[in-house]
C-alpha positions in Angstrom: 40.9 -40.5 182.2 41.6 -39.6 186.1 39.3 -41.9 188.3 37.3 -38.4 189.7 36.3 -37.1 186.3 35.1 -40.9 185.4 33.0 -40.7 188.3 31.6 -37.4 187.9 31.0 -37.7 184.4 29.0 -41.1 185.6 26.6 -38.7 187.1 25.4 -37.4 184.2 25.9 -39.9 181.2 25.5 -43.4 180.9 29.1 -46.2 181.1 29.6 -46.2 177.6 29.1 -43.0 176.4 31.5 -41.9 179.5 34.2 -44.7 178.6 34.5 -43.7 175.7 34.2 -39.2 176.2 37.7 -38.1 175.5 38.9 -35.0 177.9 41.1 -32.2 177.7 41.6 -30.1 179.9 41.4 -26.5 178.8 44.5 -24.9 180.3 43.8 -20.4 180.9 41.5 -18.8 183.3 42.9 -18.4 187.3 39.6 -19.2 188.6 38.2 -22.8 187.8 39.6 -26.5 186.6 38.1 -26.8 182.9 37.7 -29.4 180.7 36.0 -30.2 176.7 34.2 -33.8 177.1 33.8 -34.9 173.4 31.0 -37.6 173.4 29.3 -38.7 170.2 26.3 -37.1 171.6 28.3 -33.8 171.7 30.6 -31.7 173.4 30.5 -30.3 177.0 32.5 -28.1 179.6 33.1 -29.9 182.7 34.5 -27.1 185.4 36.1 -28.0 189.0 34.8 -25.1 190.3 37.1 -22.9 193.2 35.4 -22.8 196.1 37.8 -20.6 197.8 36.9 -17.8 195.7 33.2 -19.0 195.2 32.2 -19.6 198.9 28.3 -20.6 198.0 28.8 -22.9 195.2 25.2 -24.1 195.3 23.9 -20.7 195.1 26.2 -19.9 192.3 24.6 -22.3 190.0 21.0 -21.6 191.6 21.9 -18.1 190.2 23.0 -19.5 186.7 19.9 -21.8 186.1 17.7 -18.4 187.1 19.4 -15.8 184.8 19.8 -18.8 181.8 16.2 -19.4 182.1 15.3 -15.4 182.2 17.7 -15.0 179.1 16.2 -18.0 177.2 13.0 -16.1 176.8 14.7 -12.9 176.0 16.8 -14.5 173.3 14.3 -17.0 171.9 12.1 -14.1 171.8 14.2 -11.8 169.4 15.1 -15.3 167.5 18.5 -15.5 168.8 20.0 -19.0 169.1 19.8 -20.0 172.6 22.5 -23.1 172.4 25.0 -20.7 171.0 23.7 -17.2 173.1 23.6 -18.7 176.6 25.3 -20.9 179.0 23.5 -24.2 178.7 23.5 -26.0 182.1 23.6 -29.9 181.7 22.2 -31.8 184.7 22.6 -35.0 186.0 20.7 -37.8 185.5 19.0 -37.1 189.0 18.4 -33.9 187.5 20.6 -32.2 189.7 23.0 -28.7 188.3 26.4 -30.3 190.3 28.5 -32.7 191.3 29.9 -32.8 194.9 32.8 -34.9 195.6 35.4 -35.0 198.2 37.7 -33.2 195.9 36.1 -30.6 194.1 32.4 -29.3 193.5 31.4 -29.9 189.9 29.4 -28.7 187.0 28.8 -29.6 183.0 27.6 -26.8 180.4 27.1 -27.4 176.8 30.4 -26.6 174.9 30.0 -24.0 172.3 32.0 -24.6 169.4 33.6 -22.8 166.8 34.1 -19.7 169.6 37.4 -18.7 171.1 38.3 -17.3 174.5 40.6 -14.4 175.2 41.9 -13.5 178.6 43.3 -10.0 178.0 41.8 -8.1 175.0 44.5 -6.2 173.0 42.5 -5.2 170.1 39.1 -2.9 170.2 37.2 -4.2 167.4 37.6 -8.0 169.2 35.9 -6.1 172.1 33.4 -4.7 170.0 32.4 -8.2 169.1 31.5 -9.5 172.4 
């Protein structure tokens, strides 16, 4: 595991359960570094996220955690299921939403599993899904 993603992932889980998280990086998308953690506590997205395209990175996720929490209710209130509904921010163990390092500026989600991405949509009905 590349020394950076050790230490970031040391912000927000403890040494073993980060020694032993395997990673992959999810190759797709133009925007953002993404990666599955597999943990025996779950699975998460870790994302490197582009701040040449996203120029206030801490207001990004400021905006996240405020429209996740608004949608929580909503969803939660209709009896949706709010892990599988919304993007579930995971913060550190200072209970901060990020990681900054001298590389890149980082953030963890909740991995949703049993979904798939698509980056162009060829077929209406898979539209009609979303």
């Amino acid at each position: 595991m590349e020394a950076t993603i050790r230490n970031v992932l040391l912000h927000y889980f403890d040494e073993q359960t980060t020694r032993n998280a395997t990673v992959t990086q999810i190759h797709g998308g133009h925007i953002n570094k993404t990666f599955k953690v597999e943990t025996a506590n779950g699975n998460y997205l870790l994302q490197s996220l582009n701040g040449y395209v996203f120029k206030d990175l801490d207001g990004l996720m400021e905006n996240l955690e405020k429209i996740s929490n608004y949608l929580r209710k909503q969803v939660a209130d209709r009896g949706g299921d709010v892990d599988r509904e919304l993007v579930n921010i995971v913060y550190t163990k200072d209970g901060a939403r990020s990681v900054r390092t001298e590389e890149a500026f980082w953030r963890i989600t909740k991995f949703i599993d049993n979904t798939e991405t698509y980056e162009v949509i060829e077929n209406p009905a898979v539209f009609e899904q979303c």
